[in-house]
C-alpha positions as CSV (number, residue, x, y, z in Angstrom):
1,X,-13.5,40.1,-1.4
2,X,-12.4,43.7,0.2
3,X,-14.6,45.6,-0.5
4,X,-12.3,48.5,-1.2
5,X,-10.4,46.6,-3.9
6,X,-10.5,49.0,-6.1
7,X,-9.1,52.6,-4.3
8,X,-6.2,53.5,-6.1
9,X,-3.4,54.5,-3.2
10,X,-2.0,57.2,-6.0
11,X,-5.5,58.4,-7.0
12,X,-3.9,61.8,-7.6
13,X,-2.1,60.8,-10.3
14,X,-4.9,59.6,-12.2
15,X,-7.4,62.0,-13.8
16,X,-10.6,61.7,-14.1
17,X,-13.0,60.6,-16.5
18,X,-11.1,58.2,-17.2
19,X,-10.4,54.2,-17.0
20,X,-8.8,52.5,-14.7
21,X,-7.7,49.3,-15.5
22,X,-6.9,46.1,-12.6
23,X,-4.4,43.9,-13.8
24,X,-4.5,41.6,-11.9
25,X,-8.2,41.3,-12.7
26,X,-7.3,41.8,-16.3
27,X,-5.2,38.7,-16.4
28,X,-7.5,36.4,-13.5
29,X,-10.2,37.2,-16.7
30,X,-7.8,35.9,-19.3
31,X,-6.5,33.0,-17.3
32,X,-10.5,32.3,-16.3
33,X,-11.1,32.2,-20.2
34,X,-8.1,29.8,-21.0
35,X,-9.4,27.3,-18.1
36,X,-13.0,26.9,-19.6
37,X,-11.7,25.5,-22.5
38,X,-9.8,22.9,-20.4
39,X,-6.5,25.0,-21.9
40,X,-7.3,24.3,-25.5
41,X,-6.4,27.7,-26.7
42,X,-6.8,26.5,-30.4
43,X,-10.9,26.6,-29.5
44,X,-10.5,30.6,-28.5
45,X,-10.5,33.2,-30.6
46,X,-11.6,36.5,-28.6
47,X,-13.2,39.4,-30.3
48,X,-10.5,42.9,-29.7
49,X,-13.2,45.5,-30.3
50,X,-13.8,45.1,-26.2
51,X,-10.4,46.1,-25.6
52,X,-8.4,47.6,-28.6
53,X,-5.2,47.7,-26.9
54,X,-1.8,46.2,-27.9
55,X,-0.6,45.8,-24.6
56,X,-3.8,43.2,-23.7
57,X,-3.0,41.6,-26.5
58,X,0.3,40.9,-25.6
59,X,-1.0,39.2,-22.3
60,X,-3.9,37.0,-24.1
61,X,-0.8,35.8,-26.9
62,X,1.4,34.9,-23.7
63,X,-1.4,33.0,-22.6
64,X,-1.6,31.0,-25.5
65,X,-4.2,32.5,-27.3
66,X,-3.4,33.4,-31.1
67,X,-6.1,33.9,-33.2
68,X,-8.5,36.5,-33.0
69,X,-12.0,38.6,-34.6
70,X,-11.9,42.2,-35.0
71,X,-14.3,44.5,-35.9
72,X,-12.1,47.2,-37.8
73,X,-9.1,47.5,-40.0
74,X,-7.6,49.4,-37.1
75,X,-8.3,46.2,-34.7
76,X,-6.8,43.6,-36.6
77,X,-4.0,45.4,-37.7
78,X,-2.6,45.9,-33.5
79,X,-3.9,42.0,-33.4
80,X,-1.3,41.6,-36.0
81,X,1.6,43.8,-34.2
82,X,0.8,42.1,-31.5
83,X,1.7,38.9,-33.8
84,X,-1.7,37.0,-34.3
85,X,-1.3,34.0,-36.2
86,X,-5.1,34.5,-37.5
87,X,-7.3,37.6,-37.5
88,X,-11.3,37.2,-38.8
89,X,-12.4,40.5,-39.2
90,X,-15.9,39.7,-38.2
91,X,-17.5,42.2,-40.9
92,X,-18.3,42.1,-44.5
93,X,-16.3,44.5,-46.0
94,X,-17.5,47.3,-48.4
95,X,-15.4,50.8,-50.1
96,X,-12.5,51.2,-49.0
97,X,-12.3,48.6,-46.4
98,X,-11.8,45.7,-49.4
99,X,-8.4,48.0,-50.5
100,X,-7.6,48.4,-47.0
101,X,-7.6,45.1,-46.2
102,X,-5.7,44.0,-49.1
103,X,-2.7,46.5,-48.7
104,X,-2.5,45.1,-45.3
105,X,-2.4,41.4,-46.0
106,X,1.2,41.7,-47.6
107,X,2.3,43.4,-44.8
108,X,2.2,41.5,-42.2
109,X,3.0,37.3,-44.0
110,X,2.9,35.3,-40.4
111,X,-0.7,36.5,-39.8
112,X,-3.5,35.1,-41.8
113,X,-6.5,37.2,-42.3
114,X,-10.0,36.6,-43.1
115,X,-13.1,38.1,-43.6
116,X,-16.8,37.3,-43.6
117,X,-19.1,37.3,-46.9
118,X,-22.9,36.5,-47.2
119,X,-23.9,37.7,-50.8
120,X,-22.4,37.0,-54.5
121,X,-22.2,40.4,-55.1
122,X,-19.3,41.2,-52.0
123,X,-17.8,38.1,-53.4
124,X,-16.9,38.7,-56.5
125,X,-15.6,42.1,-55.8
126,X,-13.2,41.0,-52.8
127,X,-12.4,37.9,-55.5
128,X,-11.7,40.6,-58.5
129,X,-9.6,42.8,-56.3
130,X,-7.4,40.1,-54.6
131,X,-6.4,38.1,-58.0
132,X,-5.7,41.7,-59.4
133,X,-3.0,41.9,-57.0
134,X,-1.8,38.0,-56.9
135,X,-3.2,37.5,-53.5
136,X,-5.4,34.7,-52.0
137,X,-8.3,35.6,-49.1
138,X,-9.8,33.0,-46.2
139,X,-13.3,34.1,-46.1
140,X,-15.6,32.3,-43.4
141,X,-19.9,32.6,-44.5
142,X,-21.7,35.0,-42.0
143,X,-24.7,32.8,-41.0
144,X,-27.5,34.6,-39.8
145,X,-29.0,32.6,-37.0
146,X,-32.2,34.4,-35.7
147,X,-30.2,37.4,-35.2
148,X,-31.0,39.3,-38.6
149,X,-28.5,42.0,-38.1
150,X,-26.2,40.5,-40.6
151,X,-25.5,37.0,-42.6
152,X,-27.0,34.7,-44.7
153,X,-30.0,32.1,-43.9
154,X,-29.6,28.5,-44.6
155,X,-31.2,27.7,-47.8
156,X,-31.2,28.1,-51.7
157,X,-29.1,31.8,-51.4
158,X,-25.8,29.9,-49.4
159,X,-26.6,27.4,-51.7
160,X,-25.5,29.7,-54.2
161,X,-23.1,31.7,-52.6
162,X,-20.8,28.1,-51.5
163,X,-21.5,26.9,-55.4
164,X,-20.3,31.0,-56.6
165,X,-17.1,30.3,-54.0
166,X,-15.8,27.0,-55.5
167,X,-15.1,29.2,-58.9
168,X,-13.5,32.2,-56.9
169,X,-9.5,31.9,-57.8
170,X,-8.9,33.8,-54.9
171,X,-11.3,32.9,-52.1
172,X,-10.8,30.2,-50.1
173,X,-13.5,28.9,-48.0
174,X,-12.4,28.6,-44.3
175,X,-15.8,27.9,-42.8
176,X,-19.1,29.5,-41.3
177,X,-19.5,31.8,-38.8
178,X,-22.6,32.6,-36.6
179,X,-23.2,35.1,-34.2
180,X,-25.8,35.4,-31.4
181,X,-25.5,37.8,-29.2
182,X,-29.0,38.4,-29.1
183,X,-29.4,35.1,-26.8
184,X,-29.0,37.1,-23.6
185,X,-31.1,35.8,-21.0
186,X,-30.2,35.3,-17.7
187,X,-31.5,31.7,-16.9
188,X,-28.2,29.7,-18.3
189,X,-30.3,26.6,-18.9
190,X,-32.9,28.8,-20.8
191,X,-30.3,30.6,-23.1
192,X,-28.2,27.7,-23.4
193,X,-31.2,25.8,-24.7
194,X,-32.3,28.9,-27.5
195,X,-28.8,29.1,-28.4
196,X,-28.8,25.0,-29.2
197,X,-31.7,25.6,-31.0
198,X,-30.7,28.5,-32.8
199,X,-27.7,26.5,-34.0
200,X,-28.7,23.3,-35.2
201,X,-29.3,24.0,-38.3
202,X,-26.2,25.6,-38.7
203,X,-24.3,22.8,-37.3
204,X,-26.1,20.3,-39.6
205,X,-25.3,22.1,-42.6
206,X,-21.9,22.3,-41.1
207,X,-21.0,19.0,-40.7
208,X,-22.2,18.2,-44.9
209,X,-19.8,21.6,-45.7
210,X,-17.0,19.4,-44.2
211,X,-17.6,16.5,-46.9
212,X,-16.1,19.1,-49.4
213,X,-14.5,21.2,-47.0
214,X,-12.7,18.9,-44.1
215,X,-10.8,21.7,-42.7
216,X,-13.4,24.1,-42.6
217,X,-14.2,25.5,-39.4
218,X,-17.1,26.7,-37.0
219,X,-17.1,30.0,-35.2
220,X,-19.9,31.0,-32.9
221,X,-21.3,33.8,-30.9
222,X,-19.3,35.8,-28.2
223,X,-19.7,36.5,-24.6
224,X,-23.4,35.8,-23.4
225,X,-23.0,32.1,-25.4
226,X,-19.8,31.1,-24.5
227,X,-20.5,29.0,-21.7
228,X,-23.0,27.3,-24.0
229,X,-20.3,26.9,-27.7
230,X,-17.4,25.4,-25.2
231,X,-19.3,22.3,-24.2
232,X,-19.2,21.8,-28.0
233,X,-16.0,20.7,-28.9
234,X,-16.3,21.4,-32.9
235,X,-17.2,24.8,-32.2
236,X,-14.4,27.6,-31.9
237,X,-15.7,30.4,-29.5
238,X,-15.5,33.8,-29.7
239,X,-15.6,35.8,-26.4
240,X,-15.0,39.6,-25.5
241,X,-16.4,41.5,-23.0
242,X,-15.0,38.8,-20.6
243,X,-11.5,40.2,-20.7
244,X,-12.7,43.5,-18.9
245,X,-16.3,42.3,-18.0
246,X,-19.0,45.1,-17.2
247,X,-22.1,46.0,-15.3
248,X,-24.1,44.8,-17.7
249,X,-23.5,41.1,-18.1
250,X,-22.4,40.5,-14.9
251,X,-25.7,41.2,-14.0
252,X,-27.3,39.0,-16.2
253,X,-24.6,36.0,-17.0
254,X,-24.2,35.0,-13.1
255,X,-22.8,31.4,-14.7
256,X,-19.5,33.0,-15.9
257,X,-17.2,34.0,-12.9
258,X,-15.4,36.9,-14.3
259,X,-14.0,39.8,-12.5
260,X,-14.6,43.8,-13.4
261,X,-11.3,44.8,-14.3
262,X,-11.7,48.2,-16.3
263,X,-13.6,50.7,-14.0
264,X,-14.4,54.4,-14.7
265,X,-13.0,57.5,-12.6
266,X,-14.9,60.2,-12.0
267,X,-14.7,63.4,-9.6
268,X,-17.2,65.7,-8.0
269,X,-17.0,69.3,-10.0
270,X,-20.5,70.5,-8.0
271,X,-22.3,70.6,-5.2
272,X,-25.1,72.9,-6.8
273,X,-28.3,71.8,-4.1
274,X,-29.2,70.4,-1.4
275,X,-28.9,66.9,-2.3
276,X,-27.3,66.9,-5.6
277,X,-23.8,66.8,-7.1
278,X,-22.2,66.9,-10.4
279,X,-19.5,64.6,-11.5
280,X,-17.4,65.4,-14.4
281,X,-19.2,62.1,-16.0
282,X,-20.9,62.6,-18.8
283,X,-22.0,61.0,-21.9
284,X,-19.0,61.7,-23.9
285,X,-17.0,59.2,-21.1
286,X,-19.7,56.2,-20.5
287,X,-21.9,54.5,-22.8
288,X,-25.0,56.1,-23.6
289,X,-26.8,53.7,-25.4
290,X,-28.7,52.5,-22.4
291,X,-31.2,54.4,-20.0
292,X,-30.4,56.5,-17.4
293,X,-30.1,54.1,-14.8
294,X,-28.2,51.7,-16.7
295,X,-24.9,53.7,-17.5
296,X,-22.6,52.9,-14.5
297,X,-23.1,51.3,-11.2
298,X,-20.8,53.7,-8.7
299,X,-18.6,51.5,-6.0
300,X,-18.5,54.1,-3.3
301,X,-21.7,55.7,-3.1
302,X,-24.8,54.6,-1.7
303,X,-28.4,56.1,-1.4
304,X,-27.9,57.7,-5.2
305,X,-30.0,58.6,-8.7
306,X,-28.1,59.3,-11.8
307,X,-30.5,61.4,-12.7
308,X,-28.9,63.2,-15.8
309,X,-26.2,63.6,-18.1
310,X,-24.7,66.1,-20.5
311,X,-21.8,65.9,-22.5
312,X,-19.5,66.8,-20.0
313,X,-21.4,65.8,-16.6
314,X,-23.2,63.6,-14.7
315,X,-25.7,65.3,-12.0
316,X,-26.8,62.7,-9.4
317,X,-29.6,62.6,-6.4
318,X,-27.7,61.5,-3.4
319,X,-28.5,60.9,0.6
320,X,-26.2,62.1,3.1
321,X,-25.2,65.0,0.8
322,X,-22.7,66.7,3.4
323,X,-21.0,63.8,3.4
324,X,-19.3,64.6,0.1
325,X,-17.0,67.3,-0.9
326,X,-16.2,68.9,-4.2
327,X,-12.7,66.6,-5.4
328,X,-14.1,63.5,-4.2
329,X,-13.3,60.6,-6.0
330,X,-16.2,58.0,-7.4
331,X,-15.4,54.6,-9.0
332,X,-17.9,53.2,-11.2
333,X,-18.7,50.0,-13.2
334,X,-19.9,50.2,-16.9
335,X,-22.8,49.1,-18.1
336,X,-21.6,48.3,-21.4
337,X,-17.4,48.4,-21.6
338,X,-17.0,47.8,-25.0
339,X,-18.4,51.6,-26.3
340,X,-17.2,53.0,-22.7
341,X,-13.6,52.0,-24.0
342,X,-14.0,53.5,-27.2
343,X,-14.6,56.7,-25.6
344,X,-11.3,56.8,-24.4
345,X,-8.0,57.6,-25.4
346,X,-6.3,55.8,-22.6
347,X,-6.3,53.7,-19.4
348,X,-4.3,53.9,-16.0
349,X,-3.2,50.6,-15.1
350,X,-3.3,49.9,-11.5
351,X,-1.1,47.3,-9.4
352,X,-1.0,46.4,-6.3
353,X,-3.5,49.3,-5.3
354,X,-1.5,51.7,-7.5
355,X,-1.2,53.3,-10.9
356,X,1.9,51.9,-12.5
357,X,1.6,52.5,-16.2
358,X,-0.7,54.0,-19.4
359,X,-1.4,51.8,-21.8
360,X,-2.4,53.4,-25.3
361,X,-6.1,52.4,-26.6
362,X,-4.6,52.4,-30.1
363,X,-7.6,50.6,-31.9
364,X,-9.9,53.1,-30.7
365,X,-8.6,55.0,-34.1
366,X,-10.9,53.9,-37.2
367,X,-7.4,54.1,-39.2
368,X,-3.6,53.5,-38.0
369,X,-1.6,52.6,-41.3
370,X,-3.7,50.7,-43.2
């Protein structure tokens, strides 16, 4: 590949920071995700909180795709818009969330919404509230699987949670849903054989749900296990970063041949020393979550150290430093995308080399109308 693919001919027209997204890397990615399922699109059903825009969601519904996980209200709401047939908002909801939820549901009858529960308590509120207003909820068991962030472990509690469920008027089971994203590591064979394991038992208790519930349904992990859930054909997957892809697992899942489609702009603002500049990067336009060194991995520069950030800018150790004037443009790779993106309010789309459109990052809002 060119290693230039990604200057931007109209660079003037874009400011900077900001995101750049490639469509025709945006849509290779969606196409690439489609194929590894052999074109069963009824086995996908990608996570939105990567991307939170409508107009992606257009493109992954005219590829086939129509069911989806969110993370927020806000999320599956544009999944919705977009017109979902399904949307699992992969969070137990609590306050005002249950109201929310409900008010929405009405308001949009061709898309079917779910939501995960793992306690009796959550239950029997989201039970109370929906018969209150005549309405019936899918609800898929959060199954926690080694992960212990959230769920329910396989034992006497589900147990009692599935046996609580039967007598819910409003609840209807749809299935289990189990999350790993703490199986990272970058030897496929190794991760794909701790994910196995950390699923088993959730597959075995699984397949006796489906005795009394035969159209109950299995939803696991997201982006680092998806090559490993797709070789398993009762298992619906649940990618996301894969649509824009990142720094950060393409470094570490070399089995999944994804291309970096959303990129960060930056300028220099500073030439302050001998040896440093100052981009107008900071930590209120990339991920911070990560150390220094693991923010953004710049395209065009070589010989560099980010060595800090502020909110507002990025100050980086550099070779060659009269090489670089102030007004130069930098392209960079985040580390993580999915927090980059919600920095954002916006993204230049780039085609053919140039910036052709802005596409709204509308989910990036904890609220729209719901």
């Amino acid at each position: 590949m060119d290693n230039t693919w990604y200057h931007i001919e109209n660079i003037e027209t874009v400011d900077s920071p900001s995101i750049a997204l490639y469509k025709e890397h945006l849509e290779y990615n969606i196409g690439k995700m489609v194929s590894l399922v052999d074109g069963q699109t009824d086995r996908l059903m990608p996570h939105v909180k990567t991307n939170k825009m409508p107009k992606v969601m257009q493109l992954m519904l005219k590829s086939g795709i129509q069911r989806f996980k969110a993370s927020t209200i806000a999320e599956a709401e544009i999944a919705a818009e977009a017109g979902a047939t399904a949307v699992l908002i992969a969070h137990q909801l609590v306050g005002p969330k249950v109201d929310r939820l409900l008010e929405m549901i009405p308001h949009y009858p061709n898309t079917e919404f779910s939501a995960l529960l793992d306690n009796v308590d959550s239950a029997e509120e989201l039970n109370q509230k929906a018969e209150e207003k005549g309405l019936k909820v899918q609800i898929y068991i959060d199954i926690n699987n080694g992960m212990n962030r959230s769920g329910i472990e396989i034992g006497p509690r589900l147990d009692e949670l599935i046996a609580y469920l039967k007598i819910c008027k409003s609840l209807v089971l749809s299935g289990l849903h189990a999350y790993d994203g703490h199986l990272r590591d970058p030897d496929f064979e190794l991760r794909n054989q701790q994910i196995e394991k950390g699923v088993q038992d959730v597959e075995t208790y699984f397949d006796a749900l489906r005795i009394d519930y035969p159209k109950a349904q299995l939803i696991c992990g997201g982006t680092p296990s998806f090559t490993s859930h797709l070789l398993q054909e009762k298992r619906i997957t649940s990618p996301g970063t894969c649509v824009l892809w990142d720094w950060g697992y393409g470094e570490k899942l070399t089995e999944q041949d994804f291309k970096h489609a959303a990129l960060l702009i930056t300028r220099i603002i500073s030439k302050p020393t001998e040896g440093i500049i100052t981009v107008d990067l900071g930590h209120k336009s990339v991920a911070a979550e990560n150390p220094i060194d693991k923010r953004v991995k710049f395209l065009n520069i070589d010989g560099y150290e980010l060595l800090s950030q502020s909110e507002e800018h990025g100050v980086i150790k550099i070779k060659e430093w009269d090489k670089y004037r102030v007004g130069d443009v930098l392209y960079g790779i985040p580390y993580h995308i999915c927090p980059t993106i919600n920095l954002h309010d916006e993204v230049s789309v780039i085609e053919n080399g140039k910036k052709v459109d802005t596409w709204q990052i509308t989910a990036r809002k904890r609220k729209l109308n719901f």
